[in-house]
DOMIGU-340101 format. One record per residue (C-alpha): chain; residue in one letter; residue number from 0; x, y, z. Coordinates in steps of 0.1 Angstrom, whole numbers, plus 5000, padded with zeros to 4 digits. Layout:
BEGIN
   mol   type   seq     c1     c2     c3
     A      A   NUM      X      Y      Z
...
//
This chain:
BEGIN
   mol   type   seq     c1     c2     c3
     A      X     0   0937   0869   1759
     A      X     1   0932   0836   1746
     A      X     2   0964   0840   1723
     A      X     3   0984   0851   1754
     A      X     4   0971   0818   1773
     A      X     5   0983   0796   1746
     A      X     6   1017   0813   1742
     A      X     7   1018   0807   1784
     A      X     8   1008   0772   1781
     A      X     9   1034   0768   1757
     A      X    10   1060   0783   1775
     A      X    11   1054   0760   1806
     A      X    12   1053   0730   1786
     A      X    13   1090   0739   1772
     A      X    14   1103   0748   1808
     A      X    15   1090   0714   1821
     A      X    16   1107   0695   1787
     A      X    17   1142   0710   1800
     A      X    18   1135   0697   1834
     A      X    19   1118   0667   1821
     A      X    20   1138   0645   1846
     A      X    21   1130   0664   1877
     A      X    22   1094   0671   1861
     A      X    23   1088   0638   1857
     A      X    24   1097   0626   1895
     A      X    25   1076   0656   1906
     A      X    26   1045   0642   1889
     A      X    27   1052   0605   1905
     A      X    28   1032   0616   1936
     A      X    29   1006   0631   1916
     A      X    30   1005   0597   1897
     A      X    31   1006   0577   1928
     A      X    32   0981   0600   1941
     A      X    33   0953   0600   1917
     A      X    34   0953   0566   1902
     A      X    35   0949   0555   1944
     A      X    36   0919   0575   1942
     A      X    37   0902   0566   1910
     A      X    38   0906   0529   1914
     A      X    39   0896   0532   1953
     A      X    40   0862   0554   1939
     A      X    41   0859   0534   1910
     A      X    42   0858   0500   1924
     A      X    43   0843   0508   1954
     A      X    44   0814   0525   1937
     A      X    45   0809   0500   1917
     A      X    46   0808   0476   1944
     A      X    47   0783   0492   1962
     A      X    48   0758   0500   1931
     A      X    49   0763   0464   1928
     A      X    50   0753   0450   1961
     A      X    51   0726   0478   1963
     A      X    52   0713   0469   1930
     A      X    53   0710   0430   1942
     A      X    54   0695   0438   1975
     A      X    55   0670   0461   1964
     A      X    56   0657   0436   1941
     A      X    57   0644   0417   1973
     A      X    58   0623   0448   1976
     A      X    59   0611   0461   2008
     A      X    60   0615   0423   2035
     A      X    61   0585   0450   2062
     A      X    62   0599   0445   2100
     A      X    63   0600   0416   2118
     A      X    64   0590   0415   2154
     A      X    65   0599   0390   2175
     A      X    66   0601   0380   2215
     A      X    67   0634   0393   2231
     A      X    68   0653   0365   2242
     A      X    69   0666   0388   2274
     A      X    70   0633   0391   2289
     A      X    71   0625   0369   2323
     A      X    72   0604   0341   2307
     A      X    73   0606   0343   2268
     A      X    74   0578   0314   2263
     A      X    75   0551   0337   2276
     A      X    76   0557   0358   2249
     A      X    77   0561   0335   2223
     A      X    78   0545   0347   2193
     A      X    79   0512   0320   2183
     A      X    80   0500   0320   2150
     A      X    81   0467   0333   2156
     A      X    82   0483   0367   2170
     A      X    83   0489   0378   2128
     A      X    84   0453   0379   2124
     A      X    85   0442   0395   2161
     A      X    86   0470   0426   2153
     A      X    87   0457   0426   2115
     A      X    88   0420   0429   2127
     A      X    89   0434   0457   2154
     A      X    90   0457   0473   2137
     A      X    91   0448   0470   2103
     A      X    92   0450   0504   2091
     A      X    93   0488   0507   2099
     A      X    94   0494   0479   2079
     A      X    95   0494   0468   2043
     A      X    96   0502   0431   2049
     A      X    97   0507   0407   2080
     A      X    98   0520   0375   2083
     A      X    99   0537   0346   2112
     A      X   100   0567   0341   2101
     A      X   101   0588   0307   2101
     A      X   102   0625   0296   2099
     A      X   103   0640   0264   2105
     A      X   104   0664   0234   2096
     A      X   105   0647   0205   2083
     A      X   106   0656   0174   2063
     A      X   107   0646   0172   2030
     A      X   108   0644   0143   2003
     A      X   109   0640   0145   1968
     A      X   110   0645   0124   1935
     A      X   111   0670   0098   1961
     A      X   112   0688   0131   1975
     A      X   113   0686   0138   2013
     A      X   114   0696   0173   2022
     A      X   115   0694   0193   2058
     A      X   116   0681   0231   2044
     A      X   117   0666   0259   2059
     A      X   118   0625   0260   2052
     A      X   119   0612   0293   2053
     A      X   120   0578   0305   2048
     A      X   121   0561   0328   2023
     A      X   122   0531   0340   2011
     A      X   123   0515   0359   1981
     A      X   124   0523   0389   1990
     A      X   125   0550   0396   1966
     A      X   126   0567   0434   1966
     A      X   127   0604   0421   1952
     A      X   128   0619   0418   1915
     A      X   129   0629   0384   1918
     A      X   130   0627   0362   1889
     A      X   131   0616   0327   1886
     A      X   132   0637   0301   1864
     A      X   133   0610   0276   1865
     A      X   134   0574   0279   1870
     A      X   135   0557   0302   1893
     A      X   136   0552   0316   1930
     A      X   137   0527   0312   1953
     A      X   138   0492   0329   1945
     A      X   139   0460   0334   1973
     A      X   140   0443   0300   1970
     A      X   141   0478   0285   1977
     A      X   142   0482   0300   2008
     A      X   143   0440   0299   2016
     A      X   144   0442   0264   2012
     A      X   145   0474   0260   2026
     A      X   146   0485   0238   1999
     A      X   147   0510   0211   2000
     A      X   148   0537   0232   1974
     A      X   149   0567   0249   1973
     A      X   150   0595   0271   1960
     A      X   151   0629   0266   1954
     A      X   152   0663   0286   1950
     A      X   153   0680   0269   1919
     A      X   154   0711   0257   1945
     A      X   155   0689   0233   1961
     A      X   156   0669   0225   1929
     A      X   157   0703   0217   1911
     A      X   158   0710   0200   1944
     A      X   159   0680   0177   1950
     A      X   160   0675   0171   1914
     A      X   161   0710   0171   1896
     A      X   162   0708   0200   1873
     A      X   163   0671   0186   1860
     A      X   164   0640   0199   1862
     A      X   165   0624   0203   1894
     A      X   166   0588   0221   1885
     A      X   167   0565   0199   1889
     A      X   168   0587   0170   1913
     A      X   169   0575   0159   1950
     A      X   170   0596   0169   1981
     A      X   171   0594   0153   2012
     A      X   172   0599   0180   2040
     A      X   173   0589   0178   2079
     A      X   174   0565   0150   2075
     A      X   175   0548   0159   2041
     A      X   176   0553   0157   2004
     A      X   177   0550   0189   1988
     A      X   178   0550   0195   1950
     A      X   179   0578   0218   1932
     A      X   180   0556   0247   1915
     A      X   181   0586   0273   1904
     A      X   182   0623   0276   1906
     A      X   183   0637   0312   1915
     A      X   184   0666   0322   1890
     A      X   185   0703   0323   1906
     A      X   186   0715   0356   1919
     A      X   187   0743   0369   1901
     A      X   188   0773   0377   1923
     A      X   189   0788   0352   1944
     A      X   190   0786   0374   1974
     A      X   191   0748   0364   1977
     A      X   192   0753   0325   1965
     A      X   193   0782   0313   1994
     A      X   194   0786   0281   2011
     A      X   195   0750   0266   2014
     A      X   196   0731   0299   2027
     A      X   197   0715   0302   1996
     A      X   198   0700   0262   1995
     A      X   199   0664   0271   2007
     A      X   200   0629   0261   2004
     A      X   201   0600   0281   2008
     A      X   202   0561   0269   2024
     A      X   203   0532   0287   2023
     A      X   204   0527   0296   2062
     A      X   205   0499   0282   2064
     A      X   206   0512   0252   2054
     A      X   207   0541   0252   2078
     A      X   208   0517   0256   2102
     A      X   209   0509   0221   2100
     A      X   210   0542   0212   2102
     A      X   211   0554   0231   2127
     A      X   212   0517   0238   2151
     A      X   213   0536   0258   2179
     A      X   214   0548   0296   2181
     A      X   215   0560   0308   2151
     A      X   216   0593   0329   2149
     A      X   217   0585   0363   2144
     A      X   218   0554   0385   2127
     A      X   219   0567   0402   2094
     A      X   220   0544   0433   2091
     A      X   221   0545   0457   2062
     A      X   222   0537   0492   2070
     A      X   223   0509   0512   2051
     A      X   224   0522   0543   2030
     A      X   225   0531   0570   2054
     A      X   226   0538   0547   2085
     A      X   227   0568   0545   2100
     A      X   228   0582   0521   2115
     A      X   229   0582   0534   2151
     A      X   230   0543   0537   2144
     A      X   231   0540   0501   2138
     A      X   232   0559   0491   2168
     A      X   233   0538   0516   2188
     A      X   234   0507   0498   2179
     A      X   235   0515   0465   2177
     A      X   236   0532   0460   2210
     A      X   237   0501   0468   2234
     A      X   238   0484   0440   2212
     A      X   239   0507   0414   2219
     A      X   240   0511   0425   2257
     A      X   241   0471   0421   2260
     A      X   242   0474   0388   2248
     A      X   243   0507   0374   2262
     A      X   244   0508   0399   2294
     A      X   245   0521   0433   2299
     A      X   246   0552   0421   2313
     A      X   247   0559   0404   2274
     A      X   248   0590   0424   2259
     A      X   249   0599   0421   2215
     A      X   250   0619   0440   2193
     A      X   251   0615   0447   2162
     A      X   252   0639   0447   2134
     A      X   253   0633   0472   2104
     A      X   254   0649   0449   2077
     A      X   255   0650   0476   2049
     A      X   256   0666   0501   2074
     A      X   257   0694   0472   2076
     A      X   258   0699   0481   2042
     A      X   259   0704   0513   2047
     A      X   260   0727   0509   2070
     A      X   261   0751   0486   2055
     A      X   262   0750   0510   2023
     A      X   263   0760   0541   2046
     A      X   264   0790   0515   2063
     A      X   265   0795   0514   2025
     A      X   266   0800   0551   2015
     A      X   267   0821   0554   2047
     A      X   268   0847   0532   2038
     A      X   269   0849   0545   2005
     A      X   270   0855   0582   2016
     A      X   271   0882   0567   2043
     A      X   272   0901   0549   2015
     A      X   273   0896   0580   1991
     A      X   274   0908   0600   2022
     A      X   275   0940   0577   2023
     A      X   276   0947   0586   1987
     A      X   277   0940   0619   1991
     A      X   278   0975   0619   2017
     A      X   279   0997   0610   1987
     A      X   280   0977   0640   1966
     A      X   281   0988   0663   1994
     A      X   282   1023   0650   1992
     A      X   283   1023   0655   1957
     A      X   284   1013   0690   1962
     A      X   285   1039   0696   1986
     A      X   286   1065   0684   1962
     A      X   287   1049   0707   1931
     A      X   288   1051   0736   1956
     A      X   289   1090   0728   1962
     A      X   290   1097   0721   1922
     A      X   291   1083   0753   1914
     A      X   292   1102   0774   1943
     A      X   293   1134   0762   1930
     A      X   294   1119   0768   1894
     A      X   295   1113   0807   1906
     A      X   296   1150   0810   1919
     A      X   297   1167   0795   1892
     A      X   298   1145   0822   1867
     A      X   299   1153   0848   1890
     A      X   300   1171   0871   1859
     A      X   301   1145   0857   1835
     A      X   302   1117   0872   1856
     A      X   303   1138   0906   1863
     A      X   304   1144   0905   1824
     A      X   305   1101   0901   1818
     A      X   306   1097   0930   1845
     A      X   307   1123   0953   1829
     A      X   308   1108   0952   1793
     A      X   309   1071   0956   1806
     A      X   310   1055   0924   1821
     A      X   311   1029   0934   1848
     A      X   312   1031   0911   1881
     A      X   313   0996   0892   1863
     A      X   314   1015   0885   1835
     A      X   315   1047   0863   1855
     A      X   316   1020   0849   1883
     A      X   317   1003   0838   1854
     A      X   318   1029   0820   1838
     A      X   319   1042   0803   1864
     A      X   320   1004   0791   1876
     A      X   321   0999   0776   1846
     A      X   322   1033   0756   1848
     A      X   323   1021   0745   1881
     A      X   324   0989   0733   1868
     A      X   325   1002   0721   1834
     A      X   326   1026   0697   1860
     A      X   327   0994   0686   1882
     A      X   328   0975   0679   1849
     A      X   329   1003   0661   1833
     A      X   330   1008   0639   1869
     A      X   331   0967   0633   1868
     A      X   332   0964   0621   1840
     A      X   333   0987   0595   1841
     A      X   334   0973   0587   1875
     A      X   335   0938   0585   1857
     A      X   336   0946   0560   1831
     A      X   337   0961   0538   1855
     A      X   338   0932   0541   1879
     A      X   339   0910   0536   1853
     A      X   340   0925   0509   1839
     A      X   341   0930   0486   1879
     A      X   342   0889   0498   1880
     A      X   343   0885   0477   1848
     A      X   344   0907   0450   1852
     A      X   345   0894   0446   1888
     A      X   346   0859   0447   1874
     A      X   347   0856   0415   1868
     A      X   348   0862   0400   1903
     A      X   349   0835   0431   1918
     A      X   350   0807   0415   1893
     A      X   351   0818   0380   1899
     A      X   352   0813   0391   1936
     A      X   353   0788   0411   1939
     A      X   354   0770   0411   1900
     A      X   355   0766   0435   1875
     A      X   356   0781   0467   1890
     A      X   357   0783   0497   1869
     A      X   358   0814   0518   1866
     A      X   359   0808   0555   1874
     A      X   360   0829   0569   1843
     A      X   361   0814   0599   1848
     A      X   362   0827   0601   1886
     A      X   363   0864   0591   1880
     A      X   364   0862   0620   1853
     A      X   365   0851   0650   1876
     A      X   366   0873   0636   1904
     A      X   367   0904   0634   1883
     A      X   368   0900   0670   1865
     A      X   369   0886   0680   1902
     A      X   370   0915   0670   1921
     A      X   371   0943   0678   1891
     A      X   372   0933   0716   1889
     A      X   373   0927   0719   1931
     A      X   374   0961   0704   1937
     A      X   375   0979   0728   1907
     A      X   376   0958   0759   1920
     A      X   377   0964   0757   1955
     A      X   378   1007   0746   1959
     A      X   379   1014   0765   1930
     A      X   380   1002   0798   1940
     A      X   381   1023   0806   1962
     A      X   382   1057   0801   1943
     A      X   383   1040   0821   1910
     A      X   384   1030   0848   1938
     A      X   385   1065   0849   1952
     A      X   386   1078   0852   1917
     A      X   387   1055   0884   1905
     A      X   388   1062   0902   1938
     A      X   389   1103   0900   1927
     A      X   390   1116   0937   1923
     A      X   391   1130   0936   1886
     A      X   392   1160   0954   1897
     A      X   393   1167   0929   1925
     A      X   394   1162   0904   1902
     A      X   395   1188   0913   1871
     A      X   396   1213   0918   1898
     A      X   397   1212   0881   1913
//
């Protein structure tokens, strides 16, 4: 059997070298086709294991929940800062960690550099792969103490300090000088370091409590293992309506389902693209199908003359099966190497983008064998059927 294969194989390969002209424009759409789909897959993939692999290195950022804007009188809600530890004394046991969260615009000064940032607070509660390029993060008796320090992304710290050394320098910030105790390392991926988002300086919230004594902006709660996130909302709602009133409304954000989310938009997008290029694969089908019809009638005698000296139907369906697939391999593999090779050359620009972002090898491989033998199976059955049904007589007489 696998001797008669061969000689099959062989045979198709030699009808499609006669035609090699009309073969070859047949296998255009297959071409077109595939390499769409494997440099759609590829870079898109790659993309998103990128931007997931940057994002989850922030770890889980718990749910923030904060006064909704909508509601009649949003100041009798405001959020104090003695609310985080009034829900973590009532509530405790839905949550690992609790803490009034801060945000704002301030002016900042530095080495003979001014600079309007965003200050955000922090803590030492620490669940994130980040990496520091210069000294540390905060610990407990930073934020017991609520200690005059602070962190830096490297954009500010290049910024404030022209490319030197900032562990260890003073920043002036809201009315206090706070001392530079670590440096985090730049993201990689431009995505994530655009136009001045990524300038920011981070406070122990207890210490941006005394520069900011009012409502904070939010609570950022982390849930304990096996609570959800409807839970948390559950329990920590009637705590802030019996302190602010039971008319107080909040939402709550779940910031990790956020990241969810925008990896699902993600996969979407890349199975409508890959659906786009999987029109032209159907259009290439089509065109196989037609090739191998007209194949079928201009062998008309040469399948009577098979029939007459003892070929079973198997044996011409067979043969012109393989033809069809040999024609859909021949057109995918083409299409791979050029899809493989706009995934690599666009590789560069993804990682610049979005950082490193691995190329699924293994993915454009399935999909192109995948696709090649679906697309030979399915539009060339029906022209190797036609041809095995022929009656032998019939077909010496045409």
């Amino acid at each position: 059997m696998i001797a008669r294969l061969g000689d099959y194989l062989g045979e198709a390969f030699g009808a499609i070298w006669r035609n090699r002209t009309r073969s070859i424009l047949t296998m255009l759409g297959m071409i077109i086709g595939t390499s769409s789909i494997i440099a759609v897959l590829g870079i898109s993939r790659a993309a998103s294991g990128g931007i997931t692999g940057t994002l989850n290195s922030f770890g889980d950022q718990g749910i923030s929940i904060a006064p909704d804007n909508n509601q009649e009188d949003p100041q009798s809600a405001a959020i104090q800062y003695r609310d985080a530890r009034t829900v973590q004394n009532d509530v405790g046991s839905y949550l690992a960690h609790v803490e009034p969260n801060y945000q704002r615009n301030m002016a900042m000064r530095a080495n003979g550099v001014t600079s309007t940032s965003i200050a955000i607070s922090d803590s030492d509660y620490h669940n994130d792969t980040l990496v520091m390029r210069e000294g540390r993060r905060f610990n407990a008796d930073d934020v017991a103490s609520g200690a005059h320090v602070c962190n830096l992304t490297s954009q500010l710290a290049d910024k404030l300090f022209k490319n030197g050394p900032a562990d260890g320098q003073t920043v002036e910030v809201g009315g206090i000088r706070c001392r530079v105790i670590g440096v985090y390392a730049e993201l990689k991926g431009g995505l994530f370091n655009s136009a001045g988002g990524n300038e920011l300086l981070f406070l122990p919230y207890t210490t941006f409590h005394q520069i900011a004594p009012g409502p904070v902006d939010s609570l950022t709660l982390y849930a304990a293992p096996g609570v959800s996130v409807g839970q948390v909302s559950d329990v920590v709602y009637p705590v802030l309506q019996r302190l602010h009133g039971p008319r107080s409304l909040y939402v709550t954000t779940d910031n990790q389902g956020q990241l969810q989310a925008f990896n699902s938009v993600l996969s979407v997008i890349a199975v409508g693209l890959t659906g786009i290029g999987g029109v032209a694969l159907l259009v290439a089908g089509i065109g196989i199908m037609n090739i191998m019809l007209v194949s079928v009638t201009e062998r008309t005698r040469e399948i009577g003359l098979r029939k007459a000296i003892g070929a079973r139907r198997l044996d011409v369906m067979l043969q012109f099966l393989l033809e069809a697939i040999l024609l859909s391999f021949m057109g995918g593999g083409v299409g791979t190497v050029l899809g493989f090779l706009a995934t690599v050359a666009a590789y560069t620009s993804v990682e610049a983008l979005v950082g490193p972002a691995p190329i699924p090898y293994l993915l454009i491989i399935s999909v192109s064998v995948g696709f090649s033998t679906l697309v030979g199976c399915v539009f060339g059955t029906y022209p190797a059927w036609r041809a095995a049904q022929m009656d032998p007589i019939m077909a010496l007489r045409t």
